[in-house]
C-alpha positions as CSV (number, residue, x, y, z in Angstrom):
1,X,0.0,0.0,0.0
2,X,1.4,3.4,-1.1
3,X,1.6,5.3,2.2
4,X,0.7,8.9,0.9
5,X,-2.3,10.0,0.5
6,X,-3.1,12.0,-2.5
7,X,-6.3,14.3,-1.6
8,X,-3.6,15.8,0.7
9,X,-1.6,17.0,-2.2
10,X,-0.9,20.4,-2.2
11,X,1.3,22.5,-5.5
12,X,3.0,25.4,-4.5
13,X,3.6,26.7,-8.2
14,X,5.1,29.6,-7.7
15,X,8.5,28.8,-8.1
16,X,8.1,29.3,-12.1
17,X,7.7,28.3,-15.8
18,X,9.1,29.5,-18.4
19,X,9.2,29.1,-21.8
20,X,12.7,28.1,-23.6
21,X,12.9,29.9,-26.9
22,X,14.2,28.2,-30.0
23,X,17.3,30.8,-30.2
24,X,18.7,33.8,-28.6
25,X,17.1,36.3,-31.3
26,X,14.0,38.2,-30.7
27,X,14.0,38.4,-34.4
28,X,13.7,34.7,-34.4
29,X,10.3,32.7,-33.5
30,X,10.1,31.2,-29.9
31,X,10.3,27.7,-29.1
32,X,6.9,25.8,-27.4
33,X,8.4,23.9,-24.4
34,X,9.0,25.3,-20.6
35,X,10.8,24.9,-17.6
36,X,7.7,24.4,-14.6
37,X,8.8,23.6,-11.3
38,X,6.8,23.0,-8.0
39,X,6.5,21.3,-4.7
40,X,4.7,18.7,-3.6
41,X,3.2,18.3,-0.2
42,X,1.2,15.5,1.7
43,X,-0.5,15.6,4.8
44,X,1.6,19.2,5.3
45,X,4.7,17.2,5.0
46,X,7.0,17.8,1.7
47,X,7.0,14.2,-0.8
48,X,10.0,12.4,-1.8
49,X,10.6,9.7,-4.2
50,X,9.5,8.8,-8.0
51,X,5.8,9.8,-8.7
52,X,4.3,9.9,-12.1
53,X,2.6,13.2,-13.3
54,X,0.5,13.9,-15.8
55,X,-0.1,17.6,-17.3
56,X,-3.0,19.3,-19.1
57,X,-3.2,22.7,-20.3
58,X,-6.8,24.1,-20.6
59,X,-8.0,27.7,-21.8
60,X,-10.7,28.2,-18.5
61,X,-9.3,27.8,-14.6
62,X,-12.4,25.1,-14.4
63,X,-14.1,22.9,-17.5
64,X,-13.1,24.9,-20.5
65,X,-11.4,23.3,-23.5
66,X,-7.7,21.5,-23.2
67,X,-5.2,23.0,-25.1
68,X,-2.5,20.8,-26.7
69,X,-1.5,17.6,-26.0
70,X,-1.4,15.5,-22.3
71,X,2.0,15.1,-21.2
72,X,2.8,12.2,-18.9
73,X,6.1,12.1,-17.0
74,X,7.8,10.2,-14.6
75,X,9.9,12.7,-12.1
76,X,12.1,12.6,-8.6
77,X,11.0,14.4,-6.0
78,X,13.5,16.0,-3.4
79,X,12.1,17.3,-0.5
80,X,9.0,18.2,-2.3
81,X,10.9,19.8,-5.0
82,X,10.2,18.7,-8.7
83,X,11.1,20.0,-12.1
84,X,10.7,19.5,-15.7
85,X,10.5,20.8,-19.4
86,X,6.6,20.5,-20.8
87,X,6.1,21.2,-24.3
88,X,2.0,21.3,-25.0
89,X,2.7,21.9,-29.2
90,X,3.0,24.8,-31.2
91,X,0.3,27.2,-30.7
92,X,-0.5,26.5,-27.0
93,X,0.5,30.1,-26.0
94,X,-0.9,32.2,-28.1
95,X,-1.6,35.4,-25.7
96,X,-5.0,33.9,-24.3
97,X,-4.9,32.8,-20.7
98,X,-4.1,29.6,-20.2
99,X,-4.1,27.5,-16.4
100,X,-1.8,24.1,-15.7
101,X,-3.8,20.7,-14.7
102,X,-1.5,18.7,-12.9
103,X,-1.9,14.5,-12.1
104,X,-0.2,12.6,-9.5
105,X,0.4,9.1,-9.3
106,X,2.4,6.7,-7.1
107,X,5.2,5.4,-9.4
108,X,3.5,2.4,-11.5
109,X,0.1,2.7,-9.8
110,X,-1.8,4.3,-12.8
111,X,-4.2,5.9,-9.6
112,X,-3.9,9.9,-10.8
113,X,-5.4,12.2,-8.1
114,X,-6.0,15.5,-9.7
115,X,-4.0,18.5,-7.8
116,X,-6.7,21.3,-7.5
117,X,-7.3,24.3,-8.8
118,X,-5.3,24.7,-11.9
119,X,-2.2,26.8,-12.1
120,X,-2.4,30.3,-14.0
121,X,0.5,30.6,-16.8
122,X,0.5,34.4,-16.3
123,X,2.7,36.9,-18.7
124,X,5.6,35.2,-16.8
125,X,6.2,32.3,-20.0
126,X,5.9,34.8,-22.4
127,X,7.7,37.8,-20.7
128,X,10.8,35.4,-19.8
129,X,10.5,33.7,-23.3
130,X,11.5,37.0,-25.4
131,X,14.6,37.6,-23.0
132,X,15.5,33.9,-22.8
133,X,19.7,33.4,-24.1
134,X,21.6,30.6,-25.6
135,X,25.4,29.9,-25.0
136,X,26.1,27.1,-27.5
137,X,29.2,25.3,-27.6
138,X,30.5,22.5,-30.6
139,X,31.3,19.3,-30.0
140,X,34.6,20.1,-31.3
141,X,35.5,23.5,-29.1
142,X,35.1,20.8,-26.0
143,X,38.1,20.0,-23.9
144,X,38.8,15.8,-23.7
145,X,42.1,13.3,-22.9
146,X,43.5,13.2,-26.1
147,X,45.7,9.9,-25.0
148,X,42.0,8.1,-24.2
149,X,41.6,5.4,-27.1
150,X,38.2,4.8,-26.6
151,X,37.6,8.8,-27.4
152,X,37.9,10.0,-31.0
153,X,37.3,12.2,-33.9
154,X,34.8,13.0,-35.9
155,X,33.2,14.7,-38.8
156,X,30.7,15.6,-36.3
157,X,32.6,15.8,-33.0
158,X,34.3,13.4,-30.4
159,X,33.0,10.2,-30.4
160,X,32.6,8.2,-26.8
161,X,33.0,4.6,-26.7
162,X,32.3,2.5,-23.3
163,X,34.8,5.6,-21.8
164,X,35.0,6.4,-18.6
165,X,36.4,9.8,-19.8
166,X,34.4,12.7,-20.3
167,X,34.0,15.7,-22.7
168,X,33.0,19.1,-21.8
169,X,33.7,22.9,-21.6
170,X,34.2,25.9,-19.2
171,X,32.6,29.4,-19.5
172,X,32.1,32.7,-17.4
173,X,28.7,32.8,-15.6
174,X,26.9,34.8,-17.8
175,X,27.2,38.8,-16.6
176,X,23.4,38.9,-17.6
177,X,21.7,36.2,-15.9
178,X,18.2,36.4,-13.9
179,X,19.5,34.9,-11.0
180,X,16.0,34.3,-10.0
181,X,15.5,32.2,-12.5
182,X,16.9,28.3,-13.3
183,X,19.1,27.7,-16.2
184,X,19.3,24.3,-18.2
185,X,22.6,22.5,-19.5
186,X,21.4,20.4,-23.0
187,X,23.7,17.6,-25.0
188,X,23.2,17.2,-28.5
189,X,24.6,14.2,-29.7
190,X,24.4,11.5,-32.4
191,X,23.6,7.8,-32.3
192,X,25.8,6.6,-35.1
193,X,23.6,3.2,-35.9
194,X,21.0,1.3,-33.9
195,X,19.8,-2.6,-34.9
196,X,18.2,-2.8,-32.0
197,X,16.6,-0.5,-29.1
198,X,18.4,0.2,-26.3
199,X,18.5,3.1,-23.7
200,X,21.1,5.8,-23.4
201,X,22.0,7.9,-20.3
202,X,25.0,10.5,-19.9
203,X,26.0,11.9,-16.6
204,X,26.6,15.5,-15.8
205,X,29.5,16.7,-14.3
206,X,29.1,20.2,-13.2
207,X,31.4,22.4,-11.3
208,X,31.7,26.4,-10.6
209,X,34.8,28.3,-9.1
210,X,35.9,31.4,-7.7
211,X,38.9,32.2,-10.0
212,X,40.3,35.8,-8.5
213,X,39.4,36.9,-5.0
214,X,39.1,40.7,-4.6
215,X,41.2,42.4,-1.9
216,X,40.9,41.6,1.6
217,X,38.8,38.2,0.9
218,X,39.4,35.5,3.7
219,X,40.4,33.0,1.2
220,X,43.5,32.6,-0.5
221,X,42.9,33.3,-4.1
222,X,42.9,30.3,-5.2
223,X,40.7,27.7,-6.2
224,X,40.8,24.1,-7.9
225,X,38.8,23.0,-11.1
226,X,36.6,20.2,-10.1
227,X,33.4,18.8,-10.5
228,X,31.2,19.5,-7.5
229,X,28.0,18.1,-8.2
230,X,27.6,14.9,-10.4
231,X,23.8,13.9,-11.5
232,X,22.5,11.4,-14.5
233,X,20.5,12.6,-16.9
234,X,16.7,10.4,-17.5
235,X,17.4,7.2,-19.3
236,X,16.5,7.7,-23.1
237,X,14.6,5.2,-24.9
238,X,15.8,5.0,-28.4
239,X,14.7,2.7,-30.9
240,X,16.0,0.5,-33.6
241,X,16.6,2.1,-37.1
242,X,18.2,-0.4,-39.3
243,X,19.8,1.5,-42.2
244,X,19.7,4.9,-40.9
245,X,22.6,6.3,-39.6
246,X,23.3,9.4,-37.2
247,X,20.1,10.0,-35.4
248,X,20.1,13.1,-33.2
249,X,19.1,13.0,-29.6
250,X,19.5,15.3,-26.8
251,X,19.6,14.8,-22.8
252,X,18.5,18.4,-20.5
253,X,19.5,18.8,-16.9
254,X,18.0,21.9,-15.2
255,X,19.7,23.6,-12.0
256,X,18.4,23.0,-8.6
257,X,17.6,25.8,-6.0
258,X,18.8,25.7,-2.8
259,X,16.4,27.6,-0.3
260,X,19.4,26.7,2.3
261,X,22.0,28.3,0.6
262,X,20.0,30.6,-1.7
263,X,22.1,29.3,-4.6
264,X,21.8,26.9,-7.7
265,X,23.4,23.8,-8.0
266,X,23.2,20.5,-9.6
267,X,23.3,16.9,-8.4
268,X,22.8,15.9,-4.6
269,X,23.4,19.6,-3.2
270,X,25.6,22.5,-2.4
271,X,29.4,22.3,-1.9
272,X,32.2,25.1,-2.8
273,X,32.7,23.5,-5.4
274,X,28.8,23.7,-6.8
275,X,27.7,26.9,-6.1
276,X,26.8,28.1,-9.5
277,X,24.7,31.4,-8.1
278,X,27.9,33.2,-6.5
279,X,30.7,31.9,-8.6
280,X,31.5,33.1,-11.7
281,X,33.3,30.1,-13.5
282,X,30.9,27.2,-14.5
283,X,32.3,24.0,-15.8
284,X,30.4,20.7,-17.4
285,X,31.7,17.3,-18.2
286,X,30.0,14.3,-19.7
287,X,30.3,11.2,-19.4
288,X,29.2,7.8,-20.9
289,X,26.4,6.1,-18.4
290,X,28.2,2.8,-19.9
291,X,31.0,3.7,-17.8
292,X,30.7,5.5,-14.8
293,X,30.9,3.9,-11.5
294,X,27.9,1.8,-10.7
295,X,26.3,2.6,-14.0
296,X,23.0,4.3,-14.6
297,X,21.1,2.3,-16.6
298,X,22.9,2.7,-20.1
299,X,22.6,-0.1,-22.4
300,X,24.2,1.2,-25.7
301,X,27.3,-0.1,-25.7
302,X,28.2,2.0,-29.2
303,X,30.3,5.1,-29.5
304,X,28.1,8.1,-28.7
305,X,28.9,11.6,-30.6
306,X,28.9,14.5,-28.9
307,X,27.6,16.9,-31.3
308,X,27.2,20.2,-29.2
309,X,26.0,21.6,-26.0
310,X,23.9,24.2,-24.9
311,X,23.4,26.9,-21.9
312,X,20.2,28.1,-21.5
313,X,18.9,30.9,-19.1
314,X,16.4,33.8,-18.7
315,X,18.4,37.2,-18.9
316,X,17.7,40.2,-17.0
């Protein structure tokens, strides 16, 4: 028996959504999909655990007309903390009002208890959409261990066999980040051929630093490149495609918030080495799910090709 009960679900949605736009150019015409984030509550008492949600987007806070498609996810939740990227279609904000209808189900139990009322998608998406920026970095600008075998080149960009070594970059925190506001870390990246399905998982490797300490700081101006926090993506299913040759696919992390340390972070929690909200040198690594210790559910054992990656947050 699943010990929470549902009718005590509560979602605080005020934490945000936002709609990710298909490129940094006003001039250019946003994307449909949006970062939502929320809590989840039983009995007063914050959830944790896998639950599976399902979201509708209607044009009326009650009845009315869904807009879109449903969208039906299977998400973590950490101390009542969930997030995730929705994308209801083309279309679905259109400048009419439109209100969130959010499912919950224990993991597997296919018993939905309808979170009441519906959230309002106020100017917010739409505002934060036209000021939303993209730092994109190729495949072949990332740094990697050029005397790992099992990592080579491509037309494309590096390609990752079962390698415990990873690929990634560096960059300065961008100067015009809305700090109250999450940003998201993509991977673009090919599957040369597939004969039969499998599933396909990196792990992120993120890390921030301090670089240069101003005058008078306690510490001692310097600081070591690392990896602070270290979190799988969600296991991709990708199916066969005999003959074909390439396919694309992409894996999203989204930065946590840490009401502790009023900072954002990824993986587990907040160390000095994964502060990403004070420190102005970000860092991300990848590696194969294949490989990494323990695994994560990664059953393609192909090379991978990292194609690009991609840095996406609301400006000011």
């Amino acid at each position: 028996m699943y010990p929470i009960r549902f009718r005590a679900f509560v979602l605080a949605a005020a934490a945000s959504a936002l709609l990710l736009a298909t490129a940094a150019h006003a001039a250019q015409p946003l994307g449909s999909a949006f970062t939502y984030q929320g809590e989840l509550r039983s009995a007063g008492q914050v959830a944790n655990g896998l639950h599976d949600f399902r979201f509708k987007l209607y044009d009326a806070p009650s009845g009315g007309t869904q807009v879109g498609v449903t969208l039906e996810q299977s998400l973590t939740v950490s101390s009542g903390r969930f997030g995730t990227t929705l994308d209801f279609g083309a279309g679905a904000f259109d400048g009419d009002r439109r209100y969130l209808e959010i499912a919950v189900s224990p993991s597997g139990a296919g018993t939905y208890e309808t979170l009441t009322p519906r959230q309002e998608a106020t100017g917010t998406p739409y505002t934060i959409a036209q000021r939303m920026r993209s730092i994109v970095v190729p495949g072949h600008a990332m740094s990697r261990n050029p005397n790992d075998a099992q990592t080579t080149t491509t037309t494309y960009g590096p390609r990752l066999s079962s390698t415990a070594q990873p690929v990634g970059f560096s960059i300065p925190q961008p100067a015009d980040w809305d700090k109250t506001q999450p940003f998201t870390v993509t991977l673009y990246f090919a599957v040369p051929s597939l004969s039969t399905s499998s599933i396909v998982n990196w792990r992120l490797q993120a890390g921030s630093q301090n670089l240069n300490l101003e005058v008078g700081s306690a510490g001692s101006g310097w600081d070591t490149l690392g990896y602070g926090g270290q979190e799988d993506g969600t296991p991709l299913n990708i199916y066969a495609a005999p003959g074909r040759t390439n396919m694309m696919k992409s894996q999203t992390w989204t930065a946590h918030w840490s009401q502790t340390y009023h900072t954002w972070y990824f993986g587990t929690g907040v160390n000095t080495s994964n502060d990403f909200a004070d420190d102005p040198f970000w860092t991300f690594m990848f590696q194969r799910g294949s490989a990494v210790s323990g695994g994560n559910g990664e059953g393609y054992a192909q090379g991978l090709t990292v194609v690009s990656a991609e840095v996406r947050y609301p400006s000011h």
